[in-house]
C-alpha positions as a Markdown table, in Angstrom:
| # | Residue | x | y | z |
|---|---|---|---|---|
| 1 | Unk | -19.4 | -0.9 | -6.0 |
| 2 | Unk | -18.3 | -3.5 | -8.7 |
| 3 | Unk | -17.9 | -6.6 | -7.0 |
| 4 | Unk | -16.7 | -10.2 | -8.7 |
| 5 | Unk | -15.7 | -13.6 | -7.7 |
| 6 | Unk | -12.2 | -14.7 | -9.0 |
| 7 | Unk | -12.7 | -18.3 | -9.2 |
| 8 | Unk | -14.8 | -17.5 | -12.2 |
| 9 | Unk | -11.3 | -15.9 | -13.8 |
| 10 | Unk | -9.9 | -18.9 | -13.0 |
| 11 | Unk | -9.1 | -20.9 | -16.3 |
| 12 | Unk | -6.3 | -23.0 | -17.4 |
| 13 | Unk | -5.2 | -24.0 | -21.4 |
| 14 | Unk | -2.5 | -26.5 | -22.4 |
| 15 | Unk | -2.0 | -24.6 | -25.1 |
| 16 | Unk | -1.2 | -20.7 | -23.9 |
| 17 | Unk | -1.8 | -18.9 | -20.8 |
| 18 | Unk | -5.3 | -17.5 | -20.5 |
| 19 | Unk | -6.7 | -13.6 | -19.0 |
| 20 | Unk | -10.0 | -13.2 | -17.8 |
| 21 | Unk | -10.4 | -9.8 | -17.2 |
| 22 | Unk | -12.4 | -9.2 | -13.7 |
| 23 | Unk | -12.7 | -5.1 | -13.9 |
| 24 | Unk | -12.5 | -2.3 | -16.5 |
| 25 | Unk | -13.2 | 0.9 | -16.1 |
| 26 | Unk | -11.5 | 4.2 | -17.3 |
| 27 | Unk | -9.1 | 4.4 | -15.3 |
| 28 | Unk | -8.2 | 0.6 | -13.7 |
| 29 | Unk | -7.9 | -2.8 | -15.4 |
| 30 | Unk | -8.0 | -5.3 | -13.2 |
| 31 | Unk | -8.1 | -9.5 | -14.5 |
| 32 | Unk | -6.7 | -13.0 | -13.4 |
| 33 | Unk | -3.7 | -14.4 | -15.1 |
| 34 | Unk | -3.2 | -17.8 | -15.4 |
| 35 | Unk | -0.2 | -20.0 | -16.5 |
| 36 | Unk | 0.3 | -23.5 | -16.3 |
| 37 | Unk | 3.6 | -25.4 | -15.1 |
| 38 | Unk | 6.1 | -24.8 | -18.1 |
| 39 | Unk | 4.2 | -21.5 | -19.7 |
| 40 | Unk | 6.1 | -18.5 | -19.6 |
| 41 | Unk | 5.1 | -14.9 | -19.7 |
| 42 | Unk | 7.7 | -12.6 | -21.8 |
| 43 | Unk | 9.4 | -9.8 | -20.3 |
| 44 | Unk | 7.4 | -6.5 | -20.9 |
| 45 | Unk | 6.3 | -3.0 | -19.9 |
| 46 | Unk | 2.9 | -1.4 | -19.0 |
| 47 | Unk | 4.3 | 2.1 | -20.0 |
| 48 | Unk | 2.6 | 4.5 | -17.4 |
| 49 | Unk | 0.9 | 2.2 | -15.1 |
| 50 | Unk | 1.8 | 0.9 | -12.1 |
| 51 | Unk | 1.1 | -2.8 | -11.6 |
| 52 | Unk | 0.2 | -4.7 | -8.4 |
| 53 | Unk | -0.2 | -8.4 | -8.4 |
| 54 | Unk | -1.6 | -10.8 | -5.8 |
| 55 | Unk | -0.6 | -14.9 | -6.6 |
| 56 | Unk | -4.4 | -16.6 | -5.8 |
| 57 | Unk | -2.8 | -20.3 | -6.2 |
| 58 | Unk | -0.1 | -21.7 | -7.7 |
| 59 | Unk | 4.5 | -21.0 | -7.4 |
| 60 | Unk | 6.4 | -19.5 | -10.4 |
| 61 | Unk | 9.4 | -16.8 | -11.1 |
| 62 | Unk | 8.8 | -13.8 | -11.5 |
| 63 | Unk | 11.4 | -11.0 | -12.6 |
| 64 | Unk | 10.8 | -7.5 | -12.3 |
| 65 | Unk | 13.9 | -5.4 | -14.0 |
| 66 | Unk | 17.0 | -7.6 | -13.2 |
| 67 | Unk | 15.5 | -8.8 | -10.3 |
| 68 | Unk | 13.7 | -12.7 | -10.0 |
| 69 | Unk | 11.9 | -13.3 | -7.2 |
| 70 | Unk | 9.7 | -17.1 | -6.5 |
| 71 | Unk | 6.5 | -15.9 | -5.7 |
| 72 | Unk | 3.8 | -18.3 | -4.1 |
| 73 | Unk | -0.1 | -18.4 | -3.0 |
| 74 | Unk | -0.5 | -14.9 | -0.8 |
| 75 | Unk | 2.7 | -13.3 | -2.1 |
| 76 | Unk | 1.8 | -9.4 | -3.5 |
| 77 | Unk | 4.0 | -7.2 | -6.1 |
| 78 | Unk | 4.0 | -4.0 | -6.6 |
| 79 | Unk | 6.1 | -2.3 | -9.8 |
| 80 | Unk | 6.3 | 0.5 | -11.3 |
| 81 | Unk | 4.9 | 0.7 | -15.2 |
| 82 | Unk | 8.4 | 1.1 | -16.5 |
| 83 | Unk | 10.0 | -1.5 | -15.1 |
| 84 | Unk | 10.5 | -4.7 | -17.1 |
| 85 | Unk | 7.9 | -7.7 | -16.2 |
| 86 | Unk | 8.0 | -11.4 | -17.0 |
| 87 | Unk | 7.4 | -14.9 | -15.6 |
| 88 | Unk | 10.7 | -17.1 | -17.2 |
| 89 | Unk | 9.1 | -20.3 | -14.8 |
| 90 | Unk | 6.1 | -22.2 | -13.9 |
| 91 | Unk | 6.3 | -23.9 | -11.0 |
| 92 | Unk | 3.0 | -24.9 | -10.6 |
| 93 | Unk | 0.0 | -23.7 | -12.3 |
| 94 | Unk | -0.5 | -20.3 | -11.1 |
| 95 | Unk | -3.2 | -17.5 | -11.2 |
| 96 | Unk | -2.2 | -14.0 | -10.5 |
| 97 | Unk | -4.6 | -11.3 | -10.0 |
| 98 | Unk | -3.4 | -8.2 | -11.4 |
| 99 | Unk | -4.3 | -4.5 | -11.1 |
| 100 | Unk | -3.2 | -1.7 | -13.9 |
| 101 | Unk | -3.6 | 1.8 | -12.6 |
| 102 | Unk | -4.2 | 4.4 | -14.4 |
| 103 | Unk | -5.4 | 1.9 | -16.9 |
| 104 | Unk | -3.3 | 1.4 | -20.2 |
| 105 | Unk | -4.0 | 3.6 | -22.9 |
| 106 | Unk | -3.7 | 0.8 | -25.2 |
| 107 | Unk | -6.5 | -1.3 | -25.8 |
| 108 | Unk | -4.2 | -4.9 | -25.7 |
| 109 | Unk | -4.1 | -4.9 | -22.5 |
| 110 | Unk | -8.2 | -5.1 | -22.2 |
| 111 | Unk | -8.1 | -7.8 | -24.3 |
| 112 | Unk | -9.1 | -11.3 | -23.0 |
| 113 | Unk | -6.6 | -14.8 | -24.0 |
C-alpha cells in the first residue's frame, strides 16, 4: 500500500500553476494540480492513458473535446487519453487530483512544476 496525504500536494504560485506528484509507479501517475483564479491550463492530450480527476477545493472550466463543463469541490471526470483536455478558467483557486493510467510513456508528465 502507498498511502499519502494530499494537503501536502497542495501548493499555490502567482506565477504558474504548480504539480506535486502524490504517486508513480510503472504503470499509474497519480499528483495534485493546482491553478489559481486567472491561470489556465492549455488544451492537450495524454496519448494512451485515460485520465480521472477529482476537484479537492476550488471552481474552474474545464473542457474535455468540444465539451466545457464548471467543475467544483467533489466533482469527478473521467476521459479518455485521446480526448483534448484544458482548463480555459479559474474560478477560484483550484486543486485537482489527477490519476493517469497506464502511466505516460513520456517522462513530462512525471515531472513536478
Amino acid at each position: 500500500m502507498n498511502l499519502k496525504n494530499l494537503n501536502e500536494c497542495i501548493v499555490f504560485n502567482d506565477n504558474q500553476l504548480t504539480k506535486k506528484i502524490a504517486f508513480n509507479d510503472d504503470e499509474v501517475l497519480g499528483f495534485v494540480l493546482n491553478l489559481k483564479a486567472g491561470h489556465t491550463l492549455p488544451v492537450h492530450q495524454h496519448n494512451d492513458s485515460a485520465l480521472t480527476l477529482l476537484v479537492l477545493q476550488g471552481s474552474a472550466e474545464l473542457q474535455v473535446g468540444n465539451d466545457v463543463q464548471k467543475i467544483q469541490k467533489g466533482t469527478a471526470v473521467m476521459a479518455k487519453g485521446k480526448e483534448e483536455f484544458g482548463i480555459p478558467k479559474v474560478y477560484e483557486d483550484i486543486s485537482l487530483f489527477v490519476i493517469l493510467s497506464p502511466k505516460p510513456s513520456d517522462p513530462k508528465f512525471s515531472k513536478e512544476i
